[in-house]
DSSP file (Angstrom, degrees, kcal/mol; ACC not computed):
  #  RESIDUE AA STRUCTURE BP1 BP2  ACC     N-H-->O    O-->H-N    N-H-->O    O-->H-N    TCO  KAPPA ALPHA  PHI   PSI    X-CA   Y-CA   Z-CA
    1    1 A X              0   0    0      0, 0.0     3,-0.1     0, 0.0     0, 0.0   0.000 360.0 360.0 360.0 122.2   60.1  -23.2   11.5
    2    2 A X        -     0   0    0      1,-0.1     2,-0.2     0, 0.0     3,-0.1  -0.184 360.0 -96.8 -74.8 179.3   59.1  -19.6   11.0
    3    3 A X        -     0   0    0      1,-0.1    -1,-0.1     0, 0.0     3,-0.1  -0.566  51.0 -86.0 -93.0 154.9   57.0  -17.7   13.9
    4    4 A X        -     0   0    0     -2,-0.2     3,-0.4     1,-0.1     2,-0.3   0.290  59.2 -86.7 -47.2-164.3   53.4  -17.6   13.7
    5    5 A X  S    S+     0   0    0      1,-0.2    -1,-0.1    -3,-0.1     0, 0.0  -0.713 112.4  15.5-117.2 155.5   52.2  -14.5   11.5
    6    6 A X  S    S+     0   0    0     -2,-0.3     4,-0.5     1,-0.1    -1,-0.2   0.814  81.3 118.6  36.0  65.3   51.8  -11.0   13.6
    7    7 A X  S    S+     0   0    0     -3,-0.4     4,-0.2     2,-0.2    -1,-0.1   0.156  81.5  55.4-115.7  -3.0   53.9  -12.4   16.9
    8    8 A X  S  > S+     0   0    0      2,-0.1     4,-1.6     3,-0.1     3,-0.3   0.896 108.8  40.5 -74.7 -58.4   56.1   -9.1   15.6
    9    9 A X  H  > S+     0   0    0      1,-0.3     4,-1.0     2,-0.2     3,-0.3   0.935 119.0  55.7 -73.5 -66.1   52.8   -6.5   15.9
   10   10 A X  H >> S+     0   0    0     -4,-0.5     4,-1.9     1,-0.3     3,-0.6   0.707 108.8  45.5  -1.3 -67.0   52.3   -8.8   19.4
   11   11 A X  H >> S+     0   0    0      1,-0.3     4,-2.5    -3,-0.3     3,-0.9   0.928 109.7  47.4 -55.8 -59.2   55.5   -8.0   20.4
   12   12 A X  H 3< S+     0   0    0     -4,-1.6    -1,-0.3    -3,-0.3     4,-0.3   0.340 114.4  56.0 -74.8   3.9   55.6   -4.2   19.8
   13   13 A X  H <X S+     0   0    0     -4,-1.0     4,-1.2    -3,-0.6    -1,-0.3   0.809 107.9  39.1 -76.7 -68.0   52.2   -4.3   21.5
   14   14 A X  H <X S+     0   0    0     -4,-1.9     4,-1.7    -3,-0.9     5,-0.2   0.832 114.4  57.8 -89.3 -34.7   52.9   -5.9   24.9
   15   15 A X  H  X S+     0   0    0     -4,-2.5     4,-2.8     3,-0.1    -1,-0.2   0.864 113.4  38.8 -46.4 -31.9   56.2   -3.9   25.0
   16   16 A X  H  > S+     0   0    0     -4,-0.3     4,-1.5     2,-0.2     5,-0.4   0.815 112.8  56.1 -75.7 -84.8   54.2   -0.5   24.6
   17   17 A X  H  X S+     0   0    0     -4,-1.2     4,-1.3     2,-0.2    -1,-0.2   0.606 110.0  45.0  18.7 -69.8   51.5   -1.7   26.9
   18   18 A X  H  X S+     0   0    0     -4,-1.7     4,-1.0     1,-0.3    -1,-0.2   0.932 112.5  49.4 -88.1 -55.7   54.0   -2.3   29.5
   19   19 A X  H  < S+     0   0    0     -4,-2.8     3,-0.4    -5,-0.2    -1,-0.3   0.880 107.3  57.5 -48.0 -22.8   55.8    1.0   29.0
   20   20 A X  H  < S+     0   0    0     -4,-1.5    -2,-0.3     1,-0.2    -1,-0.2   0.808 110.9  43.2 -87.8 -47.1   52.3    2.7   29.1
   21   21 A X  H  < S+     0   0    0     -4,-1.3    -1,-0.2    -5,-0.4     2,-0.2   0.419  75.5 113.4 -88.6   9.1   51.7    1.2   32.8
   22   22 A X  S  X S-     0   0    0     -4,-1.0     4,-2.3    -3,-0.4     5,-0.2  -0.599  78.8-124.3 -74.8 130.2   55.2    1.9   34.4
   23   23 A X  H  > S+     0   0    0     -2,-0.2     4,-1.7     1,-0.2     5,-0.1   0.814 107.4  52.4 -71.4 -33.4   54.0    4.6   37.3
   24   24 A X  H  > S+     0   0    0      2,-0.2     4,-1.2     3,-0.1     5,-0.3   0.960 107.8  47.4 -59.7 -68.4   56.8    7.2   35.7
   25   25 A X  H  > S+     0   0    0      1,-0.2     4,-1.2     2,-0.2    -2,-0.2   0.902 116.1  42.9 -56.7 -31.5   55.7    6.9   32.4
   26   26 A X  H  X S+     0   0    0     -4,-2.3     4,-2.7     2,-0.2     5,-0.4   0.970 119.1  47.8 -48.5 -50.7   51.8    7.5   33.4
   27   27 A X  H >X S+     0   0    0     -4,-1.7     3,-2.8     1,-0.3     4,-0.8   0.826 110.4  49.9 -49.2 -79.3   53.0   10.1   35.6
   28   28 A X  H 3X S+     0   0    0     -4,-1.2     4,-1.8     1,-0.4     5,-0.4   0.471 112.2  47.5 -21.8 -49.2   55.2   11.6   32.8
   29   29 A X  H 3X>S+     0   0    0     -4,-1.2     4,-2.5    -5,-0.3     5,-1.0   0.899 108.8  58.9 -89.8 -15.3   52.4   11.7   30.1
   30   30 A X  I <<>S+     0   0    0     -3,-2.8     5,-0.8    -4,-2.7    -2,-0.3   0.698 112.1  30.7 -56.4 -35.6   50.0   13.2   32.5
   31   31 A X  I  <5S+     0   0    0     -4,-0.8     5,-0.3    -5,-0.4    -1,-0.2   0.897 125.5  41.7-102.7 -26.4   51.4   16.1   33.5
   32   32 A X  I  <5S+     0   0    0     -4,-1.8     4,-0.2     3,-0.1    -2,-0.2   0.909 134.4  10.1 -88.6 -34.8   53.6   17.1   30.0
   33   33 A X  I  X5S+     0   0    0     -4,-2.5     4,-1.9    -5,-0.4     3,-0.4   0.806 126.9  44.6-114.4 -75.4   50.1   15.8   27.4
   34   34 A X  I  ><S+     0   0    0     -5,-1.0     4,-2.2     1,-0.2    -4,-0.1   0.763 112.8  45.5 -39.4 -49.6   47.2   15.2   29.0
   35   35 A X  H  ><S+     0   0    0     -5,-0.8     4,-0.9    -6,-0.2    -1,-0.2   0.859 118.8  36.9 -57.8 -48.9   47.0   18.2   31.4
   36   36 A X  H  4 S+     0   0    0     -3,-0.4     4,-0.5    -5,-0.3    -2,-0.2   0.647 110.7  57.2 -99.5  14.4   47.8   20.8   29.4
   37   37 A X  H  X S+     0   0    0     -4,-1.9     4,-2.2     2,-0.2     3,-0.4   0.835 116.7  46.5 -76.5 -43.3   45.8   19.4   26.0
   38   38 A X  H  X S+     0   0    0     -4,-2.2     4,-0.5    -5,-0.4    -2,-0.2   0.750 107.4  56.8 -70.1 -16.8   42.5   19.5   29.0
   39   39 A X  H  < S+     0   0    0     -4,-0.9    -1,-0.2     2,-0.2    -2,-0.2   0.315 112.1  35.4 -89.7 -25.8   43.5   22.9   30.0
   40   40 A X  H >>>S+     0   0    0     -4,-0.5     3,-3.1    -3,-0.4     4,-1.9   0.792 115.8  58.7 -65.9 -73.0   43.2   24.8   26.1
   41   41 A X  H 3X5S+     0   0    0     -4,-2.2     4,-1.5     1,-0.3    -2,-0.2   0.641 105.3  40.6 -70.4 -23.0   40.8   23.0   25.6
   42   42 A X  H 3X5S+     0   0    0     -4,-0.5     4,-1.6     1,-0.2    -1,-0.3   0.624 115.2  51.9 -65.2 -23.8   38.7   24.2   28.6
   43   43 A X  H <45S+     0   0    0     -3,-3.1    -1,-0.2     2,-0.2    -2,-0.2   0.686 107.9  51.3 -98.1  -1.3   39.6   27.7   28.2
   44   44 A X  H ><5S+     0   0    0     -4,-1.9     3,-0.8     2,-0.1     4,-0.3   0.732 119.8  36.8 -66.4 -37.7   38.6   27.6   24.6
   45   45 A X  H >X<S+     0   0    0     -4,-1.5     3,-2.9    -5,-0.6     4,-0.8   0.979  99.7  82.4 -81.1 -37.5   35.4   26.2   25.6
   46   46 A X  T 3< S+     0   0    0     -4,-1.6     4,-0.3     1,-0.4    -1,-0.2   0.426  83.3  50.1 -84.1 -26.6   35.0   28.0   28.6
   47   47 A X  T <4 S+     0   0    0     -3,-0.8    -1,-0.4     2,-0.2    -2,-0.1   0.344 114.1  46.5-103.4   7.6   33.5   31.4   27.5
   48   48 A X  T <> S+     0   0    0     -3,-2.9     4,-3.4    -4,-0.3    -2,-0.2   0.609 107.7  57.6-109.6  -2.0   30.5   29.7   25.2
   49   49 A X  H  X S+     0   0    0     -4,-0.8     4,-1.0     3,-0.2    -2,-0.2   0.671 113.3  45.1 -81.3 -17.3   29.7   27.0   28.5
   50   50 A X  H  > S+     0   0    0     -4,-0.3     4,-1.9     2,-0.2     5,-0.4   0.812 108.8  49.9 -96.1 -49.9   29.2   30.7   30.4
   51   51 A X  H  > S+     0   0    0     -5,-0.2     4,-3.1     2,-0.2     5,-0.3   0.986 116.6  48.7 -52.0 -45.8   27.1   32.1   27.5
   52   52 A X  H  X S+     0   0    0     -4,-3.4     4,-1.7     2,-0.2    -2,-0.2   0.924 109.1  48.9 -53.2 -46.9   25.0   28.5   27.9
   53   53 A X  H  X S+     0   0    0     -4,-1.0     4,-0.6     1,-0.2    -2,-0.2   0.966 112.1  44.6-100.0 -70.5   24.6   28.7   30.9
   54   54 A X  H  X S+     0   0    0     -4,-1.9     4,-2.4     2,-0.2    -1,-0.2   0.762 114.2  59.5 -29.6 -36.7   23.3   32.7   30.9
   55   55 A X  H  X S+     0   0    0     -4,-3.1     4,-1.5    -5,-0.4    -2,-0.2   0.981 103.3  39.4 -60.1 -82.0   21.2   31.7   28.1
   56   56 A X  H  < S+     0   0    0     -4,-1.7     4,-0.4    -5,-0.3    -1,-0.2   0.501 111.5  63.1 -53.5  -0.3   19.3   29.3   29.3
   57   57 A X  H >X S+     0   0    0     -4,-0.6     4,-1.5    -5,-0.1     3,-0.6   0.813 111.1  42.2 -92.8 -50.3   19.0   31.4   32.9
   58   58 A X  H 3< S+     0   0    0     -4,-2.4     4,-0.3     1,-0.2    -2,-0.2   0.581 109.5  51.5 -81.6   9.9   17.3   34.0   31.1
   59   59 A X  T 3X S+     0   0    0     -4,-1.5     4,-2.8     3,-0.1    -1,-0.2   0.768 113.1  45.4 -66.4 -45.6   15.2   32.0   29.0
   60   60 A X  H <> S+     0   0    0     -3,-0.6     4,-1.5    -4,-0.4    -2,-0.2   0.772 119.6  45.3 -91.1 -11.6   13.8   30.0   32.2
   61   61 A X  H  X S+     0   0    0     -4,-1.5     4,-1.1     2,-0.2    -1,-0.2   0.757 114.6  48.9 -80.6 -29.0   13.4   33.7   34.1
   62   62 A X  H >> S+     0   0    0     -4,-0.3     4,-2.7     2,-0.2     3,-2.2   0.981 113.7  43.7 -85.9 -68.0   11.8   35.2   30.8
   63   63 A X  H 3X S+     0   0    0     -4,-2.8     4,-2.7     1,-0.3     5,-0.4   0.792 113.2  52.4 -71.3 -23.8    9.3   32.2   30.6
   64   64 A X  H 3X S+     0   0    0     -4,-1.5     4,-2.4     1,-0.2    -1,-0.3   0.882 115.6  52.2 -69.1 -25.0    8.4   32.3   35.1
   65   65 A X  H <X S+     0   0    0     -3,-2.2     4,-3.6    -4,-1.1     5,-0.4   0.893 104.9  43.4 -67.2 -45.7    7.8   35.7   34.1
   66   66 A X  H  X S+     0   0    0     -4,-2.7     4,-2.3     2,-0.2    -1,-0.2   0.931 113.7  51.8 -65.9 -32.7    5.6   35.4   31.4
   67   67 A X  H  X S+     0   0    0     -4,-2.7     4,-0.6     2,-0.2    -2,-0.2   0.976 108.7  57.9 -66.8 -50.6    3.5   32.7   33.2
   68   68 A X  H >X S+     0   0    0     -4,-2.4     4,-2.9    -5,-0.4     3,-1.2   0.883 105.9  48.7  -8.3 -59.4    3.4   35.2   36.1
   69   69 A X  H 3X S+     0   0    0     -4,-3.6     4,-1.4     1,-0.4     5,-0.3   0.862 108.9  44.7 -82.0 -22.1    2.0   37.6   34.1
   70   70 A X  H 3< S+     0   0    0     -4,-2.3    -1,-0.4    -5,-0.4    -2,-0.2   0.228 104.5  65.2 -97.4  24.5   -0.8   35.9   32.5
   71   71 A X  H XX>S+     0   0    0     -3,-1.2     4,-1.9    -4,-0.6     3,-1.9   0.431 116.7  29.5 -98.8 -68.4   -2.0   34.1   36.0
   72   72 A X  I 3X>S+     0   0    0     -4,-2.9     4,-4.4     1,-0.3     5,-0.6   0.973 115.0  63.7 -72.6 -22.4   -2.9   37.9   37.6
   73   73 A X  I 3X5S+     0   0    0     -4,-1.4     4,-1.9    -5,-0.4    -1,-0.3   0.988 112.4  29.2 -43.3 -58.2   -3.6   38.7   34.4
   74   74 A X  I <>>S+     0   0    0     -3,-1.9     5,-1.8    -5,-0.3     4,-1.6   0.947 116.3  61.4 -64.2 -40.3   -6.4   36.2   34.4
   75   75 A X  I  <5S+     0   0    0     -4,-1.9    -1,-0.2     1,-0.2    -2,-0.2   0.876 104.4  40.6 -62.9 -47.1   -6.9   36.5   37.5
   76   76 A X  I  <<S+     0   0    0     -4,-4.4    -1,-0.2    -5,-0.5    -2,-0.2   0.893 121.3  47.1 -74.4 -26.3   -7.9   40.4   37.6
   77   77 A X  H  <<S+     0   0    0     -4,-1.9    -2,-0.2    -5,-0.6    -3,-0.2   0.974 135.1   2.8 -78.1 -53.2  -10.0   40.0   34.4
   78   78 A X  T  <5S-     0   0    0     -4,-1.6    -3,-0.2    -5,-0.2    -4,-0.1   0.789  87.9-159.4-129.9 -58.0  -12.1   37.1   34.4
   79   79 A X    >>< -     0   0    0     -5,-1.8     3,-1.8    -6,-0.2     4,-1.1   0.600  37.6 -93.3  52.3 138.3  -11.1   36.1   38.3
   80   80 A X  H 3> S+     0   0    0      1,-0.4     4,-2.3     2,-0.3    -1,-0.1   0.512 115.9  47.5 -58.8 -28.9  -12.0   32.3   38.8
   81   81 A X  H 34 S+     0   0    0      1,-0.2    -1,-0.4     3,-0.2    -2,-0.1   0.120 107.3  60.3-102.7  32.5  -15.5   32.1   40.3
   82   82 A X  H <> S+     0   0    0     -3,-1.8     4,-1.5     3,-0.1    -2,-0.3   0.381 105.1  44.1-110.5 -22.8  -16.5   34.3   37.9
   83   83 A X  H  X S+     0   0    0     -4,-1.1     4,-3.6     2,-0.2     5,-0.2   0.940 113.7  53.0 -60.2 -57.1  -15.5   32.0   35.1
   84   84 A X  H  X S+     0   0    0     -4,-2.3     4,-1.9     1,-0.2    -3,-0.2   0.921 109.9  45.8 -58.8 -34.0  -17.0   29.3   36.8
   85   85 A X  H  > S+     0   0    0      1,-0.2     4,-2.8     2,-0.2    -1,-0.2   0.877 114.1  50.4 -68.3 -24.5  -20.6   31.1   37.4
   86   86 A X  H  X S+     0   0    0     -4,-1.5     4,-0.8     2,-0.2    -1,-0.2   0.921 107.8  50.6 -87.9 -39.1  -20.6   32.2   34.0
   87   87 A X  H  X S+     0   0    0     -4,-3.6     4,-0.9     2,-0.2     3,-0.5   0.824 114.1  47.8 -12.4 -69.2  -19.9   28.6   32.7
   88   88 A X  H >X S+     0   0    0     -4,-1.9     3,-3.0    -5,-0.2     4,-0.6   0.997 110.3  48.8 -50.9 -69.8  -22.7   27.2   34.8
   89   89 A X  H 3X S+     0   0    0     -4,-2.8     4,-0.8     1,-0.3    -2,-0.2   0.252 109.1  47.5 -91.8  15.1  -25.0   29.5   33.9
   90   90 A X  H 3X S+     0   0    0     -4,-0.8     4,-1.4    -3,-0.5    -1,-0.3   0.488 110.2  58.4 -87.5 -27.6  -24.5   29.3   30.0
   91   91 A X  H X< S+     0   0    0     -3,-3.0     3,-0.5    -4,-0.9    -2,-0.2   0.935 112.7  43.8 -72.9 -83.0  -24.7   25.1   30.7
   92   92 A X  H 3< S+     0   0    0     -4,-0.6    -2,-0.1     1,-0.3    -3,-0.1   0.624 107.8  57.1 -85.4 -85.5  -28.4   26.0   32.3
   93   93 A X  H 3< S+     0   0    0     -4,-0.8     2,-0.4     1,-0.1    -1,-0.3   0.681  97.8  68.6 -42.4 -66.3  -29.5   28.4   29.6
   94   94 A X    <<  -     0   0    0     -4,-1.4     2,-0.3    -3,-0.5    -1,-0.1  -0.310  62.8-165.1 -57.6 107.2  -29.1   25.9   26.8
   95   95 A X        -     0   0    0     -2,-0.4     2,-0.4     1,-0.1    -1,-0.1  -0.491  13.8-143.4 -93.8 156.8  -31.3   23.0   26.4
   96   96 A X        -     0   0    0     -2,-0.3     2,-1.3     1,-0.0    -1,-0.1  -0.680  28.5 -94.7 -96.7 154.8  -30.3   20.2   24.1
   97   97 A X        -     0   0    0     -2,-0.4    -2,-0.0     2,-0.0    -1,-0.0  -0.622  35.7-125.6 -81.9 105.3  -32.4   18.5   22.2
   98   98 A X        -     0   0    0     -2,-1.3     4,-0.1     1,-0.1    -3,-0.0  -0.107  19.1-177.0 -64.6 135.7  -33.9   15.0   23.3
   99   99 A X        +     0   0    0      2,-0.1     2,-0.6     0, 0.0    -1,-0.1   0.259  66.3  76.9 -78.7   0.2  -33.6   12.1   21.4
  100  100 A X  S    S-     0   0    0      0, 0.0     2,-0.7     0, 0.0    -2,-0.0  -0.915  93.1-108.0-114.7 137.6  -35.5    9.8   23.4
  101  101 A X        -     0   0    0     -2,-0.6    -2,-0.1     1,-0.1     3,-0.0  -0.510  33.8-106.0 -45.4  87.5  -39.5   10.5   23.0
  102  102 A X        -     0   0    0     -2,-0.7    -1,-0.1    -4,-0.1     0, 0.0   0.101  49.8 -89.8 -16.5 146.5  -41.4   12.1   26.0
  103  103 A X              0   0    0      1,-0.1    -1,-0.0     0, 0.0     0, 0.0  -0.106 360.0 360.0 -54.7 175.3  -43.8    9.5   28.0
  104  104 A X              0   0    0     -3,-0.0    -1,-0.1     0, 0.0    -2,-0.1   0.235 360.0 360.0-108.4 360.0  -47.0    9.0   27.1
């Protein structure tokens, strides 16, 4: 009776598998592949994650600045209860027109 169909692929499977968890062989690929493949690749990356990072600090510095300026900016020009009187007292000057009929 032949063996069921892919009980070869099976095999070579649970043999790797089991080499792949033996605490030597972890160890083994850890320190000779993994480590130094994470270690290029982090010092390749490493000088534009510092440019991001500067980038976006003077971006968020640029933009507290600009709101800065336009608060005392507003503030010495118009200053706030001067906004507000003038507000009011353009709402008071202007009548609307009624739609509902004086009494009679």
């Amino acid at each position: 009776m032949p063996p069921p169909p892919g009980t070869m692929i099976y095999t070579i499977l649970d043999r790797t598998l089991h080499f792949f968890q033996e605490p030597s062989n972890r160890e083994r690929i850890q320190t000779q592949c993994i480590d130094p493949l994470l270690r290029h690749v982090l010092d390749r990356l490493f000088p534009y994650i510092l440019l991001t990072c500067l980038l976006f600090s003077l971006i968020l510095l640029m933009s507290l600045a600009s709101v800065t300026l336009l608060v005392l900016h507003m503030r010495s020009v118009t200053g706030i209860a001067t906004a507000a009187s003038a507000a009011s007292s353009i709402a008071s000057a202007v009548t609307l027109p009624s739609i509902i009929p004086p009494p009679v």
